[in-house]
Residue frames as qw, qx, qy, qz and C-alpha x, y, z in Angstrom:
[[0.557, 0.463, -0.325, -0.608, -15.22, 278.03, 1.00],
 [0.857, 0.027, 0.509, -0.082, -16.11, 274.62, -0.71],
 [0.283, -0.448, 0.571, 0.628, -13.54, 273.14, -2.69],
 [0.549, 0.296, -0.496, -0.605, -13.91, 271.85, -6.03],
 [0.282, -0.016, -0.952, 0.122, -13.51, 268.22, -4.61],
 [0.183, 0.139, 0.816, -0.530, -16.63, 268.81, -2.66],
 [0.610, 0.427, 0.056, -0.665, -18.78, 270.25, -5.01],
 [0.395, 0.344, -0.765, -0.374, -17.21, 267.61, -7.55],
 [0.083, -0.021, -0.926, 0.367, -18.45, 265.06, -4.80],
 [0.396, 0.379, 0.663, -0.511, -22.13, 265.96, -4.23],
 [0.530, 0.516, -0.419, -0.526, -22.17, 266.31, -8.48],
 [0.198, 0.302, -0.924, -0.122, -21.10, 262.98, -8.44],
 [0.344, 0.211, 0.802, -0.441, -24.06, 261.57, -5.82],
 [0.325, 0.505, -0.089, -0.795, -26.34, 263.62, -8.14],
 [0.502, 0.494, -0.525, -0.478, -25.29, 261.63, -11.08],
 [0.127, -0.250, 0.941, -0.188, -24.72, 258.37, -9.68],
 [0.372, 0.363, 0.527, -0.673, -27.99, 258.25, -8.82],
 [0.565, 0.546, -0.001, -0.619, -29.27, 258.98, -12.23],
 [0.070, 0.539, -0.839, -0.022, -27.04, 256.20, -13.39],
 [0.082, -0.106, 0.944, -0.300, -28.61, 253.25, -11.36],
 [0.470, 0.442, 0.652, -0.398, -31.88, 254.28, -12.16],
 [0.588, 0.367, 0.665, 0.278, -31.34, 253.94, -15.96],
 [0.164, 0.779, 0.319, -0.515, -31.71, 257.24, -16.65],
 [0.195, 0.746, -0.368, -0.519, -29.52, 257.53, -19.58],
 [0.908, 0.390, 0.084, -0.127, -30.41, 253.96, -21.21],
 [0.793, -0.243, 0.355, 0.432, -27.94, 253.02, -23.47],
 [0.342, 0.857, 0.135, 0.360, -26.94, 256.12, -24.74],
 [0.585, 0.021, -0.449, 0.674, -23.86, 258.01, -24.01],
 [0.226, -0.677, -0.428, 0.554, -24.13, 260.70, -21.00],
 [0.313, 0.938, 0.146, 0.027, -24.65, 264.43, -22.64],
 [0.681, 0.295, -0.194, 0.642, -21.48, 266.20, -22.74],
 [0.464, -0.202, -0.377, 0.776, -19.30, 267.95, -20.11],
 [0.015, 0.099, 0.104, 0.990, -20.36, 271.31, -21.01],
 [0.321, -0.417, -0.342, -0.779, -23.98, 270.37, -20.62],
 [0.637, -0.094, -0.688, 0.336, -23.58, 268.48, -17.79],
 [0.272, 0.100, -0.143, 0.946, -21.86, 271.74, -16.59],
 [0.030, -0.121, -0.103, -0.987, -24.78, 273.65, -16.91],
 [0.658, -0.477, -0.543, -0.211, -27.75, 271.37, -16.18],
 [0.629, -0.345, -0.558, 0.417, -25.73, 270.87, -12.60],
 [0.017, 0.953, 0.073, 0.295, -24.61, 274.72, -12.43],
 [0.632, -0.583, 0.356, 0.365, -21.03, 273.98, -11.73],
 [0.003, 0.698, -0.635, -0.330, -17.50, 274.42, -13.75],
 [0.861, 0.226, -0.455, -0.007, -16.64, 271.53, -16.90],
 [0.373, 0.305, -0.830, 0.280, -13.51, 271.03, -14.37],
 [0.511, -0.212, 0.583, -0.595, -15.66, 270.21, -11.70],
 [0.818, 0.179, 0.237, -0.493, -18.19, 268.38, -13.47],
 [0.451, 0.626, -0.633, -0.067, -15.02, 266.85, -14.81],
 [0.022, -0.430, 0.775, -0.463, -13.68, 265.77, -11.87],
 [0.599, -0.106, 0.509, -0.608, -17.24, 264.01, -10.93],
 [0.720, 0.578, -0.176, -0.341, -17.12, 262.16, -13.65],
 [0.306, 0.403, -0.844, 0.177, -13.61, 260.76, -12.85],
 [0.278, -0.293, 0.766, -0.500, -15.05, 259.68, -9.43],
 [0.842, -0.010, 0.413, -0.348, -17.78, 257.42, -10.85],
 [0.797, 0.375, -0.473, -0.016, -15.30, 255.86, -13.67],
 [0.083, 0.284, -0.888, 0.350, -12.79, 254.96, -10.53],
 [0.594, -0.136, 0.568, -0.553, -15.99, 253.33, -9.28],
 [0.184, -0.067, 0.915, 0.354, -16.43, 251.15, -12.28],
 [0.343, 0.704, 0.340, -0.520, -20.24, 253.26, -13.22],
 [0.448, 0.852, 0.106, -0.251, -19.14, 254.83, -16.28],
 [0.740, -0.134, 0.295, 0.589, -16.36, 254.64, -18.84],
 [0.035, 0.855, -0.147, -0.497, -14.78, 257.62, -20.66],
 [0.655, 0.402, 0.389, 0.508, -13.53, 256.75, -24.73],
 [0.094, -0.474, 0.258, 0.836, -12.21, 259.09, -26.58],
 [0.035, 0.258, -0.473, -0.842, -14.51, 259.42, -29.19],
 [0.329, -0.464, -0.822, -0.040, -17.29, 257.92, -28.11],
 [0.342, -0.597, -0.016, -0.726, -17.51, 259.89, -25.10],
 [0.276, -0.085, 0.768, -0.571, -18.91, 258.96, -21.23],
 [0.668, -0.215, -0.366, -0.611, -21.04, 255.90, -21.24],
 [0.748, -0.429, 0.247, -0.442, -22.59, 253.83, -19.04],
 [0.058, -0.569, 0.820, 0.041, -20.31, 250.86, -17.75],
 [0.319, -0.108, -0.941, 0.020, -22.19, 247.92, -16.75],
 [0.633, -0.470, -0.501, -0.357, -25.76, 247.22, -14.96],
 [0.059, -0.123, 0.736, -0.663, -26.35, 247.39, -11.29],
 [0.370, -0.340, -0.705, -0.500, -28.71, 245.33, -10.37],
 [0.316, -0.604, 0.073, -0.728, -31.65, 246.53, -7.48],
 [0.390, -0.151, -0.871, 0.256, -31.85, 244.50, -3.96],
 [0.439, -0.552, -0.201, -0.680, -34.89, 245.52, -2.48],
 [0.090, 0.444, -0.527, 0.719, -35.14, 246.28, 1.28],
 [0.387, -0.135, -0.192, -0.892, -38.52, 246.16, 1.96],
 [0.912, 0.072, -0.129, -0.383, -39.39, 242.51, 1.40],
 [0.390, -0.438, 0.809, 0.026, -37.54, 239.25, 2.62],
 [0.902, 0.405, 0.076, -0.129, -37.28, 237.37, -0.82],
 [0.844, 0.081, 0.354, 0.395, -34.75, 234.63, -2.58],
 [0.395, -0.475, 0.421, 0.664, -32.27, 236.18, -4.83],
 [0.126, 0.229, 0.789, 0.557, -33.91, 234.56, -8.11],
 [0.032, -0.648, -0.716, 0.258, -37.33, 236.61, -6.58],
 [0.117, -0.832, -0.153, 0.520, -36.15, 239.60, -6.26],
 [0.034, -0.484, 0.523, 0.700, -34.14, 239.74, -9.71],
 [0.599, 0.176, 0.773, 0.113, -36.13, 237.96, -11.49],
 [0.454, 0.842, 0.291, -0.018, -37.20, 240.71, -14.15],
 [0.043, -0.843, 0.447, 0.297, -33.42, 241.26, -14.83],
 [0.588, 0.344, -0.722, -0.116, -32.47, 237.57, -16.15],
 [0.892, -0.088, -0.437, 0.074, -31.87, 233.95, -14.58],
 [0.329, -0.653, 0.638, -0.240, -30.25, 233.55, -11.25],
 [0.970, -0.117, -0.201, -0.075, -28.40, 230.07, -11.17],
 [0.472, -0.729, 0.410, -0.279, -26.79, 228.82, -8.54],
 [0.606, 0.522, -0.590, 0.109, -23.33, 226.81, -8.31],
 [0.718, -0.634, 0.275, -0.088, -23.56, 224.71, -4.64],
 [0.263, 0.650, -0.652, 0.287, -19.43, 224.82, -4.17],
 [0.109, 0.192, -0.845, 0.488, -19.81, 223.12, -1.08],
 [0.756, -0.357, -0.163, -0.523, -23.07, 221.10, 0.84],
 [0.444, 0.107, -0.805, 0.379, -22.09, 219.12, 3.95],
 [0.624, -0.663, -0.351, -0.221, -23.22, 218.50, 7.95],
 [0.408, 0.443, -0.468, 0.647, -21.21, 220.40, 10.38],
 [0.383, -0.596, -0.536, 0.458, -20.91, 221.12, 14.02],
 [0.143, -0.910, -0.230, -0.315, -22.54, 224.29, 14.84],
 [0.462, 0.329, -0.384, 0.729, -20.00, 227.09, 15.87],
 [0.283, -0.401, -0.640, 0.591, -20.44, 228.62, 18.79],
 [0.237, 0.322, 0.086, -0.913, -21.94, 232.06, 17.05],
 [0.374, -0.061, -0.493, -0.783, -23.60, 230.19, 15.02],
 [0.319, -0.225, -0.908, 0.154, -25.21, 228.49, 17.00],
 [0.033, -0.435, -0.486, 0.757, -26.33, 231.11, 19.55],
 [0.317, 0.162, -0.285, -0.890, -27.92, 232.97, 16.61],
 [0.424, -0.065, -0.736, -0.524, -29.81, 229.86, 15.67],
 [0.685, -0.386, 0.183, -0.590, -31.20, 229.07, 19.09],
 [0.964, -0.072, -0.240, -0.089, -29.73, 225.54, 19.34],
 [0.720, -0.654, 0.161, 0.167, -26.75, 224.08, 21.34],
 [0.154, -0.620, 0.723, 0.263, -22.76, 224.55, 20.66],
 [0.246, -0.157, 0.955, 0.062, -22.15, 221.32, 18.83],
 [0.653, 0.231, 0.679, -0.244, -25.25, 220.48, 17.46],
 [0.535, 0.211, 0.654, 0.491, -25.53, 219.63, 13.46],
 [0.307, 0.725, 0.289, -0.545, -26.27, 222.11, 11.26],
 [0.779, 0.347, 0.385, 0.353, -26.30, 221.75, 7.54],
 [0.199, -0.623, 0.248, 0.715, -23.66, 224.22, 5.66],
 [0.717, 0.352, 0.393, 0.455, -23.75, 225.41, 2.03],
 [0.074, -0.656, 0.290, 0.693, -21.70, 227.45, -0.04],
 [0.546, 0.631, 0.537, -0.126, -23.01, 229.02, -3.26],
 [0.190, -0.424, 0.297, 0.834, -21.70, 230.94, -5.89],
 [0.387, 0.679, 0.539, -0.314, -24.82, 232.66, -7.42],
 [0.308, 0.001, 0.598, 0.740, -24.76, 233.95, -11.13],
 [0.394, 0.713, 0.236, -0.530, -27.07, 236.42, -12.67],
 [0.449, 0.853, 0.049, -0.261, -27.27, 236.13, -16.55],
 [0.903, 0.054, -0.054, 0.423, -23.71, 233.73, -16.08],
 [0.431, 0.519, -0.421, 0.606, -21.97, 236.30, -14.55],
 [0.443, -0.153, -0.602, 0.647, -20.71, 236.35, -10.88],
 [0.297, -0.724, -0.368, -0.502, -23.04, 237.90, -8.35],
 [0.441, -0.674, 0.375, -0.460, -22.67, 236.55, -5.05],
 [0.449, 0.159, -0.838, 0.266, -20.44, 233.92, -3.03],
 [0.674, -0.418, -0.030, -0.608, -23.40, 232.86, -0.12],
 [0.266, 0.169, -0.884, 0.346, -22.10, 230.86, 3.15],
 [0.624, -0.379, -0.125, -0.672, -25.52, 229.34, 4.72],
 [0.058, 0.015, -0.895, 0.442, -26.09, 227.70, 7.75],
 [0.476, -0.258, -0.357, -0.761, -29.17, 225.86, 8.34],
 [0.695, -0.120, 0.570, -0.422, -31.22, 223.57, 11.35],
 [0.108, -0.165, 0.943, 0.266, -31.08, 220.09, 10.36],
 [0.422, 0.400, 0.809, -0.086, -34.75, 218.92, 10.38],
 [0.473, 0.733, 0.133, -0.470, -35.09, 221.79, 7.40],
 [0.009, 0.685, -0.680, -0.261, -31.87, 221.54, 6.08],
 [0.381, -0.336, 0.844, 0.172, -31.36, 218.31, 5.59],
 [0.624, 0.504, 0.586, -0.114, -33.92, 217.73, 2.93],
 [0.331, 0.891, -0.115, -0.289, -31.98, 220.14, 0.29],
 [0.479, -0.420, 0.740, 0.216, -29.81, 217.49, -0.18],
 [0.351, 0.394, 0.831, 0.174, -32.29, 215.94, -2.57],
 [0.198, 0.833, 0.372, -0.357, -33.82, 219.42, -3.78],
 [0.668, 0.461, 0.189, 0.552, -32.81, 220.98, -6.88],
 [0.473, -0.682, -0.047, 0.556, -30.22, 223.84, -5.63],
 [0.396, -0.254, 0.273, 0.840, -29.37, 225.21, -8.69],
 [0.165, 0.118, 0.230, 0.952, -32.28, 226.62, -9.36],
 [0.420, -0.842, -0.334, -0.046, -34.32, 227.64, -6.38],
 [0.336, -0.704, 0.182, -0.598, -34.43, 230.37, -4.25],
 [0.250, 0.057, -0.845, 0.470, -33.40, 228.26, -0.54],
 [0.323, 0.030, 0.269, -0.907, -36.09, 230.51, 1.04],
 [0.686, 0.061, -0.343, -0.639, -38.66, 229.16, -1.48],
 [0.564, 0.214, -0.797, -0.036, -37.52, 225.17, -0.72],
 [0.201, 0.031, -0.810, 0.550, -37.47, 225.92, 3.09],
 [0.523, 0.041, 0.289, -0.801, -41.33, 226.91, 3.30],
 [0.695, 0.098, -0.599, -0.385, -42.11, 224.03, 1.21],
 [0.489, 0.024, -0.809, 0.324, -40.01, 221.57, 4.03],
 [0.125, -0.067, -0.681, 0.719, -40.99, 223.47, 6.89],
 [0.048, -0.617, -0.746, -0.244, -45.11, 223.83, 5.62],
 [0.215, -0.862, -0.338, 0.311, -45.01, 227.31, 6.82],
 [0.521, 0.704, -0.071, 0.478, -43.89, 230.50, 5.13],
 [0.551, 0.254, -0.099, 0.789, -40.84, 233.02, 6.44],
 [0.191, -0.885, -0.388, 0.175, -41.91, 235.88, 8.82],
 [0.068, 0.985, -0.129, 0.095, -38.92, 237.94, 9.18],
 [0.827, 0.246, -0.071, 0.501, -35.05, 238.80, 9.09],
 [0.271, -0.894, 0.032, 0.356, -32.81, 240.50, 11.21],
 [0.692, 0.635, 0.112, 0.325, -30.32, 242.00, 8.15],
 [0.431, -0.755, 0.164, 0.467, -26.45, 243.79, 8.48],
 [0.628, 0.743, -0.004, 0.232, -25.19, 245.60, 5.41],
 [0.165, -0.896, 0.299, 0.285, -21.74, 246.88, 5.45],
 [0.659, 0.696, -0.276, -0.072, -18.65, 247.07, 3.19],
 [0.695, -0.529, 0.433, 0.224, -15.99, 245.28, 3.43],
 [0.673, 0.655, -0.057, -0.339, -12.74, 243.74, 0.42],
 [0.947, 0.108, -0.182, -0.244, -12.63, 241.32, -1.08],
 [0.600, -0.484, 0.591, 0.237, -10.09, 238.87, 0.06],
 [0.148, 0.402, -0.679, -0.597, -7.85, 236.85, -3.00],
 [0.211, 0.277, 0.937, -0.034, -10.09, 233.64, -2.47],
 [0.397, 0.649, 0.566, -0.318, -13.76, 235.35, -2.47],
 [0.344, 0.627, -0.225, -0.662, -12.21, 237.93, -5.47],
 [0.055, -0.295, 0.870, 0.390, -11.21, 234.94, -7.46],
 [0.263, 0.252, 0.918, -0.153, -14.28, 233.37, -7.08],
 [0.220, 0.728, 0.351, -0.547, -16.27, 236.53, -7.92],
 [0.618, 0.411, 0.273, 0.613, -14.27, 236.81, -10.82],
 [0.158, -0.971, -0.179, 0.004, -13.22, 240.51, -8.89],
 [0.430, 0.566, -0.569, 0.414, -9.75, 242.18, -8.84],
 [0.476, -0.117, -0.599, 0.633, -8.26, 241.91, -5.13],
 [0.168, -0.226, -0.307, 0.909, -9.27, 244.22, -2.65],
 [0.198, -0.334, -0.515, -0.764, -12.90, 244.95, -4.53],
 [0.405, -0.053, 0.313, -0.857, -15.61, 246.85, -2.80],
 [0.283, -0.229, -0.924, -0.115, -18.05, 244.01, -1.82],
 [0.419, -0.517, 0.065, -0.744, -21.45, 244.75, -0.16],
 [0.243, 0.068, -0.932, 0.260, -20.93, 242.09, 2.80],
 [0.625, -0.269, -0.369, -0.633, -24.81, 240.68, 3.73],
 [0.042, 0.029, -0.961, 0.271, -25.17, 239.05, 7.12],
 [0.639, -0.218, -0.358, -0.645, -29.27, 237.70, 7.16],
 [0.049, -0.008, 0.976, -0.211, -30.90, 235.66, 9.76],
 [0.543, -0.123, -0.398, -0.729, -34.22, 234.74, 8.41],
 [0.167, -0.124, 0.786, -0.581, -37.05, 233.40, 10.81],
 [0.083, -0.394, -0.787, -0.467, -40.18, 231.02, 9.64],
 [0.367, -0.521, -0.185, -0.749, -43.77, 232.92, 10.93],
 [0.755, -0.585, -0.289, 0.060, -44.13, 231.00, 14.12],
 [0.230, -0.905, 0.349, 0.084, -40.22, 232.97, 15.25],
 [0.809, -0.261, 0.319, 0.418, -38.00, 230.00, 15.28],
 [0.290, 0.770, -0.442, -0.357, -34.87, 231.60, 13.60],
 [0.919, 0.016, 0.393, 0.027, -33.52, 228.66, 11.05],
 [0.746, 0.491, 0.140, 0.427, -31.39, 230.08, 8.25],
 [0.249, -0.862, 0.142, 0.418, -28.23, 232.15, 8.99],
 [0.763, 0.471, 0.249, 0.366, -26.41, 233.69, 5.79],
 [0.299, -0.667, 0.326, 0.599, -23.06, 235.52, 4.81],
 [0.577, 0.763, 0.277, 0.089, -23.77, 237.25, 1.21],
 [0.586, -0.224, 0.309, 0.714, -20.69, 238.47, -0.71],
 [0.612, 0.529, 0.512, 0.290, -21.83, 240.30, -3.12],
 [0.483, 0.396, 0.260, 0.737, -20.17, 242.15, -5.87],
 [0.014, 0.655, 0.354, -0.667, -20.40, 246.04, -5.30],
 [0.016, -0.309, 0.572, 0.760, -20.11, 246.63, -9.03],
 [0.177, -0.288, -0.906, -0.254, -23.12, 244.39, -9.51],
 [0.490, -0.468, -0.727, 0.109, -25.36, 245.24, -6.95],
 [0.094, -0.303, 0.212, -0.925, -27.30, 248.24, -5.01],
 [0.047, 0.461, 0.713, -0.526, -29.28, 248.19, -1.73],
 [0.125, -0.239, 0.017, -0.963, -32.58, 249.86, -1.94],
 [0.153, -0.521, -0.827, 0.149, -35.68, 250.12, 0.17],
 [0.221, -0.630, -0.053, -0.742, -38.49, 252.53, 1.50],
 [0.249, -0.090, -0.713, 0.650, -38.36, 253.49, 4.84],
 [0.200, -0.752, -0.417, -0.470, -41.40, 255.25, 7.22],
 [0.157, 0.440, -0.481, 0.742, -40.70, 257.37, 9.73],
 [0.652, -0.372, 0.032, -0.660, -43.89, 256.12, 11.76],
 [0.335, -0.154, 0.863, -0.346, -44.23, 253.84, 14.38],
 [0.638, -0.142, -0.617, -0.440, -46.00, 250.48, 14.02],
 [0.662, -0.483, 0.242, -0.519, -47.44, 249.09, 16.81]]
């Protein structure tokens, strides 16, 4: 038999879901009991799902108010290899805080990813990106110098990189090889994020490649899991 914790669990996906995609505006969620019955499960169940997206930081529970929605999540589309300020733009301002711009030697992985020797320059920034002035993402980029090195002079806090580097490099972006996974926060990146310790981060590793192949921009994305949901459409068909 399936406990309550499981059924309280695939109530919870259920609802999550309806959550992220706005479904209940800013209004508070119906009540338990109808919940209950929309879902065809027990109030303590439909209880119990309910706990599991407030411990995610989705929904908050008042007394006397009721169950409302906590805070925005905003969408990262899969689909399409776009800037940060591109892809959110119909949610508010993305502006960007460059912590750190400098010429380093190229580690050895990073290198090999870019295609260029151990040792050679490659420009480094670190970003701490803001949506709407609150904390999004903490972005560690590595770029080729003969793009790179013109963003020195380019107005970083409020472009898109992506956008800046098709300008320099007179040719747009083809494609990106892309690794989602979770990972949390250390105290440094939470502080920055303004996150507790130990917060679920979605941890972005991107290597983005202009249309002729050459790969030229390699990035480590922090970003917030409280903020911030993957989504994309997939096809099960081949492309040639």
């Amino acid at each position: 038999m399936r406990t309550r914790a499981d059924r309280a669990r695939q109530v919870a996906d259920l609802l999550r879901r309806q959550v992220l995609h706005g479904q209940f505006g800013d209004r508070p969620l119906p009540l338990e009991a109808v919940l209950a019955r929309e879902y065809g499960t027990t109030r303590n169940t439909m209880r119990e799902a309910l706990d599991l997206l407030r411990r995610e930081g989705l929904i908050d529970r008042c007394p006397g108010v009721g169950t409302t929605v906590a805070g925005e999540k905003y969408p990262h589309g899969l689909h399409r290899l776009l800037g940060l300020a591109e892809t959110l733009h119909e949610h508010g301002q993305v502006v960007n805080e460059v912590r750190s711009m400098t010429i380093i030697e190229a580690p050895a992985a990073v290198a090999g990813r870019l295609r260029i020797a151990e040792g050679e320059p490659v420009v480094y920034i670190e970003r701490l990106r803001r949506l709407n002035g609150v904390p999004l993402s903490l972005d560690l980029t590595y770029i080729v110098t003969d793009v790179g090195e013109p963003l020195f002079d380019a107005d970083l806090a409020h472009n898109d990189i992506f956008v800046l580097l098709e300008r320099i490099a007179g040719q747009p972006l083809g494609s990106a090889e892309l690794t989602v996974e979770a990972i949390n926060a250390d105290p440094h990146t939470a502080a920055v994020l303004g996150a507790p310790r130990g917060a679920a981060l979605l941890m972005v590793e991107r290597l983005a490649h202009l249309a002729d192949g050459r790969p030229i921009d390699l990035e480590f994305i922090r970003f917030r899991g409280d903020r911030l949901t993957m989504r994309g459409h997939l096809s099960r068909q081949e492309h040639p």
